[in-house]
C-alpha positions in Angstrom: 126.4 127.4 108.5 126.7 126.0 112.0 130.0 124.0 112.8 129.4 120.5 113.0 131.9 118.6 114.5 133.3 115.1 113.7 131.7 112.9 116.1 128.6 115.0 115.3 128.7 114.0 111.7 129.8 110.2 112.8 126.8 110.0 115.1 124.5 110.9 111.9 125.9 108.5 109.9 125.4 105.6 112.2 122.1 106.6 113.1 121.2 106.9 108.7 123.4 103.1 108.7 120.6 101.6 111.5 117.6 103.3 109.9 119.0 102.1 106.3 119.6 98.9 107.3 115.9 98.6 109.4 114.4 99.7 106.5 116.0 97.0 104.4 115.0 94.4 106.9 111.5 95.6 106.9 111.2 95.5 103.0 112.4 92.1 103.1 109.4 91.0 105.5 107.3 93.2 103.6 107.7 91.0 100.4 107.8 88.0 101.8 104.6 88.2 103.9 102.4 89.6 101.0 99.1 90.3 102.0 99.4 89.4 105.6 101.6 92.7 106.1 98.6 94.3 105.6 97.7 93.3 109.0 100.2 95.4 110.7 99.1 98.4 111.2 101.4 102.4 110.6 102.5 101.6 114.7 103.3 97.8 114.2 105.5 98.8 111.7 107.3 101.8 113.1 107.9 99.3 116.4 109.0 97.1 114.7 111.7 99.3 112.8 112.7 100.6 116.1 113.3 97.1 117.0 115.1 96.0 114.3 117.2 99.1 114.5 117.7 98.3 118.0 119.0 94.8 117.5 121.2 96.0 114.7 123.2 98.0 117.2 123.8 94.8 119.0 125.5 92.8 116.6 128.4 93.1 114.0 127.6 94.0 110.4 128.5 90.5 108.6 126.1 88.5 111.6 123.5 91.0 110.5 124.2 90.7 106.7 123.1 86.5 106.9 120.3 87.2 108.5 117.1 85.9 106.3 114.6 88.5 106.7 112.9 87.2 103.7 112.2 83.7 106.0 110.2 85.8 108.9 107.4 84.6 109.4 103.8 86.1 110.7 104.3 84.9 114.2 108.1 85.6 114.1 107.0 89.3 113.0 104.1 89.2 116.0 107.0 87.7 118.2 109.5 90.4 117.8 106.6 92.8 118.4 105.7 91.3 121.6 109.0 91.7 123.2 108.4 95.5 123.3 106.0 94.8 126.6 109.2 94.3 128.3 110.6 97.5 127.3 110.9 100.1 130.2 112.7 103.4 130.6 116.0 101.6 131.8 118.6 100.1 129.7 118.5 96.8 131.2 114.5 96.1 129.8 115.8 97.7 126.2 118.0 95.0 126.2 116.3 92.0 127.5 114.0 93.2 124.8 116.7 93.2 122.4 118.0 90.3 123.1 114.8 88.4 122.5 114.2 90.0 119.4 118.0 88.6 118.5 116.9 84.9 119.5 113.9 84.9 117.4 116.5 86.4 114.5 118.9 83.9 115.2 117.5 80.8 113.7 118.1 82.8 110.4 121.1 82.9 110.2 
């Protein structure tokens, strides 16, 4: 077996924490949107896991915690998708992108 070393194994377990936690999120909007999820399509929804994962790195884990995924709505779902046309290769659209997707969030908490 390969040696792994600590901050290998730390990185993992962050990165399983943000896809836990997206996955969560998206389960929550899920239920709550019924039959309209149906209009998102496989890509819609693995965009907008990225993009929740994405804004989860950006704030602590009790502001994240109180947010009401369940209260999303349609457009707010369509909203956070639209922010990814601001997404470049650079970090400053990822976070202008992620910090949209945090002010549409924000009213739910």
């Amino acid at each position: 077996m390969a040696d792994v070393s600590r901050n290998e194994i730390g990185q993992r377990i962050y990165q399983l924490a943000r896809e836990k936690s997206a996955e969560t999120a998206l389960d929550k909007i899920r239920t709550h949107l019924g039959l309209k999820w149906s209009e998102f399509d496989r890509r819609d929804v693995d965009r907008l896991k990225r993009l929740l994962g994405q804004a989860w790195t950006s704030v602590d884990r009790s502001t994240w915690d109180r947010i009401e995924f369940h209260n999303l709505s349609y457009d707010d779902v369509r909203k956070i998708l639209n922010t990814e046309r601001w997404m470049g290769d650079d970090l400053i659209d990822r976070r202008r992108s992620t910090d949209e997707v945090l002010r549409i969030l924000a009213p739910r908490v």
